[in-house]
C-alpha positions as CSV (number, residue, x, y, z in Angstrom):
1,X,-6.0,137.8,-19.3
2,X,-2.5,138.3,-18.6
3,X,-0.5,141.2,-20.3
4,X,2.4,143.1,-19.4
5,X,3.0,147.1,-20.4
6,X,5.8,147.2,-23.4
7,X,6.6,149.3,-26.2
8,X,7.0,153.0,-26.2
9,X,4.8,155.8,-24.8
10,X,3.8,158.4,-26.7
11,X,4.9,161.5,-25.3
12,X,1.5,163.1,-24.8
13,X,0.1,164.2,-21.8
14,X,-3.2,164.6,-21.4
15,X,-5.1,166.7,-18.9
16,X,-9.0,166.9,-17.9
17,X,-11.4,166.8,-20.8
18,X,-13.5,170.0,-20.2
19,X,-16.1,171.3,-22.6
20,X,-13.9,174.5,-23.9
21,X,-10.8,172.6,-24.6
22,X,-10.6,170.5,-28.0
23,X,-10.7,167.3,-27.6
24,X,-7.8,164.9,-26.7
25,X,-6.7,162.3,-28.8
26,X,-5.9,158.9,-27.0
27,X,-2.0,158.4,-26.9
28,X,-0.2,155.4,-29.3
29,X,0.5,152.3,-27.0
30,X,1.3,149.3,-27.3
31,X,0.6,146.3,-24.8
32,X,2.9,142.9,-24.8
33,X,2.0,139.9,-23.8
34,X,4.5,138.3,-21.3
35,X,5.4,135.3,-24.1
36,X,5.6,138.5,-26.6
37,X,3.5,135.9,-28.9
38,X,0.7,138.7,-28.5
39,X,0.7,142.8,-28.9
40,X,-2.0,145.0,-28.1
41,X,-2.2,148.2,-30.2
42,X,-4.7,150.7,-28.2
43,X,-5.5,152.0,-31.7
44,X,-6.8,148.7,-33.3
45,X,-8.5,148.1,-29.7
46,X,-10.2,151.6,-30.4
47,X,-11.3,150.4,-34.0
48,X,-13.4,147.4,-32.7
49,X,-15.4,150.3,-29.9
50,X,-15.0,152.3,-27.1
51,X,-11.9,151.5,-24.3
52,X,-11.9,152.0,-20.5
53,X,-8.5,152.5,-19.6
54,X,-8.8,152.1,-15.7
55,X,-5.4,152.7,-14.0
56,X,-5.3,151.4,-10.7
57,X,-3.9,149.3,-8.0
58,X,-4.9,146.5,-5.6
59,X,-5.7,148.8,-2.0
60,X,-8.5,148.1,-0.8
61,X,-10.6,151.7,-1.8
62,X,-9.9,150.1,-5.8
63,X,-10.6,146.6,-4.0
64,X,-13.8,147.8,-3.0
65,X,-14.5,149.6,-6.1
66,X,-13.8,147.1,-8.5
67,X,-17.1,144.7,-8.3
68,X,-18.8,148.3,-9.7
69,X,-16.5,148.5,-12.9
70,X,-16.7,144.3,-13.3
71,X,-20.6,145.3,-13.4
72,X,-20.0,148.1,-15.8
73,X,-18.3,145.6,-18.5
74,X,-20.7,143.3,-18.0
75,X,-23.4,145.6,-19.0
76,X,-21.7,147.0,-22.2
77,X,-19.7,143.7,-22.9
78,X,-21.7,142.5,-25.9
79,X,-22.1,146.3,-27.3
80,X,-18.3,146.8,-27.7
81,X,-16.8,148.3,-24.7
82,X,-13.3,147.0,-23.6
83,X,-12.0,147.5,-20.0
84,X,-8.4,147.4,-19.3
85,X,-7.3,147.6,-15.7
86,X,-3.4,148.9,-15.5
87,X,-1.7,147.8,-12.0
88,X,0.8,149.6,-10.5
89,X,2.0,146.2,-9.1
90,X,4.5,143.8,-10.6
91,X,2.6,141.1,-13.0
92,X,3.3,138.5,-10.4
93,X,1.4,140.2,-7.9
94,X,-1.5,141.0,-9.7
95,X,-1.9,137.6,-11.2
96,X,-3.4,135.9,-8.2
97,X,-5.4,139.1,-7.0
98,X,-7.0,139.1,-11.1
99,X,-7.5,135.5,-10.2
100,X,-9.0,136.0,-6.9
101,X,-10.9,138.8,-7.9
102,X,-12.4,136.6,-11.1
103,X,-11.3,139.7,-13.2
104,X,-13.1,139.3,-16.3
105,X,-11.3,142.3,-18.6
106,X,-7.8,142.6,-19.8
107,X,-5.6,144.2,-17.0
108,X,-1.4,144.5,-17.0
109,X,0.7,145.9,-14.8
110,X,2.7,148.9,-14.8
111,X,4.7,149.2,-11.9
112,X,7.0,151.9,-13.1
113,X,3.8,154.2,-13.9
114,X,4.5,154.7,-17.2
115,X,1.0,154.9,-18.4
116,X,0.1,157.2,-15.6
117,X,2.7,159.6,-16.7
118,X,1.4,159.4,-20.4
119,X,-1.5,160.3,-19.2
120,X,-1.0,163.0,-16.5
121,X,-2.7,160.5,-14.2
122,X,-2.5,162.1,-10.7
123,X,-4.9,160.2,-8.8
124,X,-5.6,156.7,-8.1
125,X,-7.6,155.3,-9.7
126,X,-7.8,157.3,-12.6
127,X,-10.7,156.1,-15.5
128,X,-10.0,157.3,-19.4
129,X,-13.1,156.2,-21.3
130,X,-12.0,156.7,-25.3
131,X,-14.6,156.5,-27.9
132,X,-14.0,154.6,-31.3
133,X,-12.2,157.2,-32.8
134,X,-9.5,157.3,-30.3
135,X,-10.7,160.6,-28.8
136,X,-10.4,160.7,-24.8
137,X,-14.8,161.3,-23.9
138,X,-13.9,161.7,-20.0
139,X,-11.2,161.3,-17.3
140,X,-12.7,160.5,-14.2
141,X,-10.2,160.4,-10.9
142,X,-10.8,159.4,-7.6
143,X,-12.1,156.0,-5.8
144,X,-16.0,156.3,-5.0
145,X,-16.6,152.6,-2.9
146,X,-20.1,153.2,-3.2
147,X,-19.6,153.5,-7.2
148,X,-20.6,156.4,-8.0
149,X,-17.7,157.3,-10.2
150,X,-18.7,153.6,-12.2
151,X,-22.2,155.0,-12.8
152,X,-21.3,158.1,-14.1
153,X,-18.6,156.0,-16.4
154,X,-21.9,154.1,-17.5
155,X,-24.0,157.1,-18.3
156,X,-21.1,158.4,-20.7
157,X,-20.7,154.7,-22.3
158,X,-24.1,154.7,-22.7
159,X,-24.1,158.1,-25.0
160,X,-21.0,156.9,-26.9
161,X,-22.6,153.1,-27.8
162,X,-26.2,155.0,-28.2
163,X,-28.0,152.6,-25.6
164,X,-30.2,153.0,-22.2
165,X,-27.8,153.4,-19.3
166,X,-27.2,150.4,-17.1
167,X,-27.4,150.6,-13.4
168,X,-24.1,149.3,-12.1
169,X,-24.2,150.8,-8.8
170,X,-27.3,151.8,-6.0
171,X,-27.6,155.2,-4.9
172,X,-27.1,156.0,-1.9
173,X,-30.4,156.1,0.7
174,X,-29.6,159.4,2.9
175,X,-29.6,158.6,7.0
C-alpha cells in the first residue's frame, strides 16, 4: 500500500521505554495518501490493535532484515497487529523496492525524517511497537540480519495480544 507522510507532528519526543520511567504515550500523526483521497490517523490505527512503527530505509542490513519483520506480521496479522514501514527514501523510490520486496504492510516514505525526529529515532532501523491504547510497549534500535531484534518484537506482541509467541526467526547455532 502506497502512503506518503503529511500532516503535522506532534512535538513529542520520545526516548527509551525503561521500566522506571512512566510510560510514553504514542505521538498524534497523521498519514496521507498520495491522491489525499485517504488519511491515516495513528490513533484510530491504535483503536483497531497494536502498531509497529518500523522506521527504516532500503540498505541492505534493513534489506536483509526485512523477510524477519514480513514473517512477524504474518504471524500476528489476523490477531490485530499493523506494521508500518517509514522510508527515508522518496515515495518513488520505495515503490518498486515495496514492490520487489512483495511488502505486504503499509509503509510511506519520509525522506525529510520527520517521524524520526518525533520520535528521537537515532538509529536505523528503529522499531516502536504501541499497544491499543496508544502507549509506546518498547523501542527497539539497531538492524540484527539474523533477526533477533524481530523475535524479540514477537515475544512483546505476543504479551500485548495475549497469545503463544511465534518463531519468526532461527537462533543462531554457535561454531
Amino acid at each position: 500500500m502506497r502512503v506518503v507522510l503529511t500532516g503535522t507532528l506532534a512535538a513529542i519526543l520520545l526516548s527509551g521505554v525503561s521500566i522506571a520511567e512512566e510510560p510514553k504515550q504514542a505521538p498524534k500523526v497523521t498519514l496521507q495518501s498520495p491522491d489525499g483521497k485517504k488519511s491515516y490517523d495513528l490513533a484510530k490505527l491504535l483503536e483497531k490493535g497494536p502498531v509497529l512503527v518500523r522506521l527504516t530505509c532500503a540498505c541492505s542490513g534493513c534489506d536483509k532484515e526485512l523477510p524477519f519483520f514480513q514473517k512477524l506480521q504474518a504471524a500476528y496479522n489476523t490477531k490485530g497487529l499493523q506494521t508500518i514501514a517509514v522510508f527515508r527514501e522518496k515515495a518513488e523510490a520505495i515503490e518498486s523496492y515495496a514492490v520487489k520486496k512483495d511488502i505486504r504492510f503499509m509503509w510511506l516514505s519520509d525522506p525529510k525524517g520527520d517521524l524520526w525526529k518525533t520520535f528521537d529515532a537515532k538509529t536505523m532501523p528503529t522499531n516502536i511497537l504501541i499497544d491499543k491504547g496508544g502507549r509506546v510497549v518498547s523501542i527497539v534500535g539497531g538492524c540484527t540480519i539474523d533477526g533477533k531484534n524481530a523475535q524479540a518484537l514477537s515475544a512483546e506482541v505476543a504479551k500485548i495480544l495475549h497469545t503463544s509467541v511465534a518463531k519468526v526467526a532461527e537462533p543462531k547455532n554457535p561454531k
